[in-house]
C-alpha positions as CSV (number, residue, x, y, z in Angstrom):
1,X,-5.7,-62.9,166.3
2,X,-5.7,-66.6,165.2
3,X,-6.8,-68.1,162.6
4,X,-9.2,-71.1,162.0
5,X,-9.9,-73.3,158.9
6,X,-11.7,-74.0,156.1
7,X,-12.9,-77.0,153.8
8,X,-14.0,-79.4,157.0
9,X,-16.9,-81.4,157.1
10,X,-19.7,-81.1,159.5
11,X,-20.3,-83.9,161.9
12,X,-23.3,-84.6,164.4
13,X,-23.1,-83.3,167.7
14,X,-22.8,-85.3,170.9
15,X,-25.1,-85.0,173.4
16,X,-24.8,-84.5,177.0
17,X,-24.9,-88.0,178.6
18,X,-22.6,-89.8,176.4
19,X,-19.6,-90.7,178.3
20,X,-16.9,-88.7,176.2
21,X,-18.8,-85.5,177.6
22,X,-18.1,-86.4,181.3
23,X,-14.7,-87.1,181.2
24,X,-11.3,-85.4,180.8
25,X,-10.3,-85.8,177.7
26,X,-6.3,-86.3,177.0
27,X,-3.9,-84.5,175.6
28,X,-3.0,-83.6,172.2
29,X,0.6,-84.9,171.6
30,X,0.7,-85.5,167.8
31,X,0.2,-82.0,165.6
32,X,0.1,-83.7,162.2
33,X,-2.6,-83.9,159.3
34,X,-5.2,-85.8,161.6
35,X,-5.5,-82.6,164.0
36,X,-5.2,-80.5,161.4
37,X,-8.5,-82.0,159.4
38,X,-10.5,-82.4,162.9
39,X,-9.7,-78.8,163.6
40,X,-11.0,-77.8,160.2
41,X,-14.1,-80.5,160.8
42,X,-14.4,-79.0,164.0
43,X,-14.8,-75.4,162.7
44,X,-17.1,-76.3,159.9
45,X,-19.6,-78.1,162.9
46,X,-19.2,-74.6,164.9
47,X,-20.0,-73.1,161.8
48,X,-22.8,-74.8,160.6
49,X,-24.5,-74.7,164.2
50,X,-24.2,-70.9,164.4
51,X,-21.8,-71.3,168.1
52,X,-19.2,-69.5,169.1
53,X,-16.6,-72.1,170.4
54,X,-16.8,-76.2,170.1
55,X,-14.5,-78.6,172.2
56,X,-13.5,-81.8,170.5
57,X,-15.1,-84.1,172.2
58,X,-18.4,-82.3,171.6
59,X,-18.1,-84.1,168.1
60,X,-17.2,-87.3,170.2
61,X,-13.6,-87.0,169.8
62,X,-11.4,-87.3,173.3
63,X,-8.4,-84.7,172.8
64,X,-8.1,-81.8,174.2
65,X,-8.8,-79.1,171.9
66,X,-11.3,-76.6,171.0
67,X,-11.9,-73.9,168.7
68,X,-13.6,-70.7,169.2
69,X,-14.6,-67.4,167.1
70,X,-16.4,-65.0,169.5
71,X,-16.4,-60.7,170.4
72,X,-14.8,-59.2,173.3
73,X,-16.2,-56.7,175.4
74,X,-15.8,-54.2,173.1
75,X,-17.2,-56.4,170.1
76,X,-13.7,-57.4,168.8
77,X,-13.8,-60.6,166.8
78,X,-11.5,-63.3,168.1
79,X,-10.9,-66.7,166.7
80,X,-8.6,-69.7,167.0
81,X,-7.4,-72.9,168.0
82,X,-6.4,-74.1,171.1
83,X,-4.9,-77.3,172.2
84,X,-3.8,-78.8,175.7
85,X,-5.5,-75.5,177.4
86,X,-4.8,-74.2,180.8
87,X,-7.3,-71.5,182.5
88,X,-6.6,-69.1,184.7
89,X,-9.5,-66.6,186.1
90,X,-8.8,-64.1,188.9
91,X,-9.0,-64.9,192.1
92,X,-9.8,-63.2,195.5
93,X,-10.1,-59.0,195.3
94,X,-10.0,-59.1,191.6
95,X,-12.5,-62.2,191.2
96,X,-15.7,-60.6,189.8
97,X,-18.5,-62.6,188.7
98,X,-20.9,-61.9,186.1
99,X,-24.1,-63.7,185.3
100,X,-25.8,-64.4,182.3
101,X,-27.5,-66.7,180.1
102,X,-25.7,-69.4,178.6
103,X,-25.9,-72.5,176.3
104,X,-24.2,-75.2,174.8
105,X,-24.5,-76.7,171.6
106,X,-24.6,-80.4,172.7
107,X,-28.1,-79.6,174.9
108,X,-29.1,-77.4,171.6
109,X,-32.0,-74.9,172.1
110,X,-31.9,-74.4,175.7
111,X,-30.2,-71.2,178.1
112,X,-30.2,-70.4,182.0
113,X,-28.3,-67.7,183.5
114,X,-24.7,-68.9,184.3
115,X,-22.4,-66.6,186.9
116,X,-18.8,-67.3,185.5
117,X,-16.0,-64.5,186.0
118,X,-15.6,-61.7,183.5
119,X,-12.1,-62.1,182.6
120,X,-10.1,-65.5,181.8
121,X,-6.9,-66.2,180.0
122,X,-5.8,-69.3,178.3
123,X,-2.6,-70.9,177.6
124,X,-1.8,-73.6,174.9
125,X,-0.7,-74.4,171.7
126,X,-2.0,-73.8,168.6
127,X,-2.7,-77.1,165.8
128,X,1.0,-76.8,164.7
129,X,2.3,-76.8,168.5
130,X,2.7,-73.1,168.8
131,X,2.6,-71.7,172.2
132,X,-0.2,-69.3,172.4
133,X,-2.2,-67.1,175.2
134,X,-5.6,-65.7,174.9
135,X,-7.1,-63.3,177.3
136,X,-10.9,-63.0,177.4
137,X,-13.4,-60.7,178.4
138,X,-17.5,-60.6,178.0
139,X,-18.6,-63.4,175.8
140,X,-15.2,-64.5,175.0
141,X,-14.3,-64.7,178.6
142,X,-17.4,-67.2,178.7
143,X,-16.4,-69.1,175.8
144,X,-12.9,-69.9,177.1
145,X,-14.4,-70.9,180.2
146,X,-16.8,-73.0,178.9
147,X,-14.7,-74.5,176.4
148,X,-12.0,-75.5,178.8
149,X,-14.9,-77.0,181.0
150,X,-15.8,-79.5,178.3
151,X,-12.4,-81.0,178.3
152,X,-12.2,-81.2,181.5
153,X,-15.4,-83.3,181.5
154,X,-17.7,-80.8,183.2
155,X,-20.9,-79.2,181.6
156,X,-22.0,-76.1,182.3
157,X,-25.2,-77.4,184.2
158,X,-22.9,-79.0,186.6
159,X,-22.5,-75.5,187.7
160,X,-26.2,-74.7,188.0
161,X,-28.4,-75.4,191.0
162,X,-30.8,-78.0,191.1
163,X,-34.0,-75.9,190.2
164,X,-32.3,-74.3,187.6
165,X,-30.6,-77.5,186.1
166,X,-34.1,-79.0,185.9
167,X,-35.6,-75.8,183.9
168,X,-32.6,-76.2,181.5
169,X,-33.4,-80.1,180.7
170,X,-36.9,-79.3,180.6
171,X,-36.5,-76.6,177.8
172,X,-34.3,-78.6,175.8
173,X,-36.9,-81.8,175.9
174,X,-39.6,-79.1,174.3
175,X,-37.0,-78.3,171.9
176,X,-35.7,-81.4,171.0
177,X,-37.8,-82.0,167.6
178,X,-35.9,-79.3,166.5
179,X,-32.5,-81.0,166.5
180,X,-32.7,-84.1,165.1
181,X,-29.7,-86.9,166.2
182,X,-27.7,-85.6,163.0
183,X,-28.0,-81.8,163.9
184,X,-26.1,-79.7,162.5
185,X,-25.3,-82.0,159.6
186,X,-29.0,-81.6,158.2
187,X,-29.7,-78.5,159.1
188,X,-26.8,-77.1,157.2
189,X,-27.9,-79.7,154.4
190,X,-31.0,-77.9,154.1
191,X,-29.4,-74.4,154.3
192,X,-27.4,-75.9,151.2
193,X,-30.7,-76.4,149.0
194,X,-31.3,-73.2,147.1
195,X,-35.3,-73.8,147.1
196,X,-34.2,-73.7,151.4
197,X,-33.1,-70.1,151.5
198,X,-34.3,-67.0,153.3
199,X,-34.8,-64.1,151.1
C-alpha cells in the first residue's frame, strides 16, 4: 500500500465548467519539492472534503496527478499517489459493468448512478518517480477510473445520458448554498473552531 502526506494546506475546489476541468492535463516531468507540497495540499483538500480520491486539476492545477485513499471489495484500505496514470479495464468476455451511484467533489452534494467496470488497474509513478501499479476493485475500481477521467479532461456526467445529466445539475443547484466558492477551506475552518464540534 502507498503512502500519502501530511502538513498540506486545503485549497478551494474547482468547479465543473472552468476550463482546467475539460482538458487533458500534461504530464508530470519534474518530481521535486513543488509536487511534493501539492501532493500533500492535495491530500489535505481530499481530506478536509471527506472524498476518496482528488485529481490535480480539481484544485485548478494542470498536471497529471491524483491522489486517492479508498476500500476495496473486501473493505481493504488503499491509498497513494499517482502521477502520469495509464488505465486499463477489461475488455470483451471479461468486461463486466457495474452501476452505482457516484459523485464528484467539484459538483459537491450531488450523485446519479454511474455503470463503470468492476475492476481497473493503473500504471504510473509515484511523487518521487517510482513506477507503481494499482489494481482496483468496488469503490476503488471507481475511484481510479474516475480519477484518471479528470486528467483526461472528462467528467463523470459526460458519461451520463441526458435525463440523467440534467437530474445531476439540478440536485447540485439545490445544494449549492451548502458549498460556498471556498468549500472545503471553510468548512474545514469551521470544523477547526472547538465551539464547531459534534459531541
Amino acid at each position: 500500500m502507498g503512502s500519502l502526506p501530511e502538513g498540506g494546506t486545503t485549497r478551494p475546489m474547482t468547479r465543473w465548467g472552468e476550463p482546467v476541468m475539460h482538458r487533458p492535463c500534461r504530464p508530470v516531468e519534474v518530481f521535486d519539492e513543488r509536487l511534493h507540497a501539492l501532493v500533500a495540499d492535495m491530500t489535505a483538500t481530499m481530506d478536509a472534503a471527506d472524498g476518496v480520491g482528488l485529481a490535480a486539476n480539481q484544485i485548478g492545477v494542470d498536471l497529471r496527478v491524483f491522489v486517492y485513499r479508498c476500500t476495496d471489495r473486501e473493505e481493504v484500505i488503499h491509498q497513494g499517489v499517482i502521477c502520469n496514470p495509464v488505465l486499463e479495464v477489461p475488455t470483451g468476455a471479461d468486461r463486466r459493468l457495474e452501476e452505482s451511484e457516484e459523485g464528484c467533489l467539484s459538483l459537491p452534494g450531488a450523485y446519479a448512478p454511474c455503470a463503470r467496470p468492476d475492476v481497473a488497474t493503473v500504471r504510473g509513478v509515484d511523487q518521487f518517480g517510482t513506477p507503481i501499479e494499482v489494481r482496483g476493485t468496488g469503490l476503488l475500481a471507481r475511484c481510479l477510473q474516475h480519477e484518471a477521467d479528470h486528467l483526461d479532461g472528462t467528467v463523470f456526467a459526460d458519461r451520463l445520458s441526458k435525463r440523467i445529466r440534467r437530474r445531476l445539475f439540478a440536485e447540485a443547484e439545490v445544494l449549492a448554498e451548502e458549498f460556498p466558492a471556498d468549500w472545503p477551506v471553510s468548512s474545514r475552518e469551521r470544523s477547526d473552531d472547538p465551539d464547531d464540534q459534534d459531541a
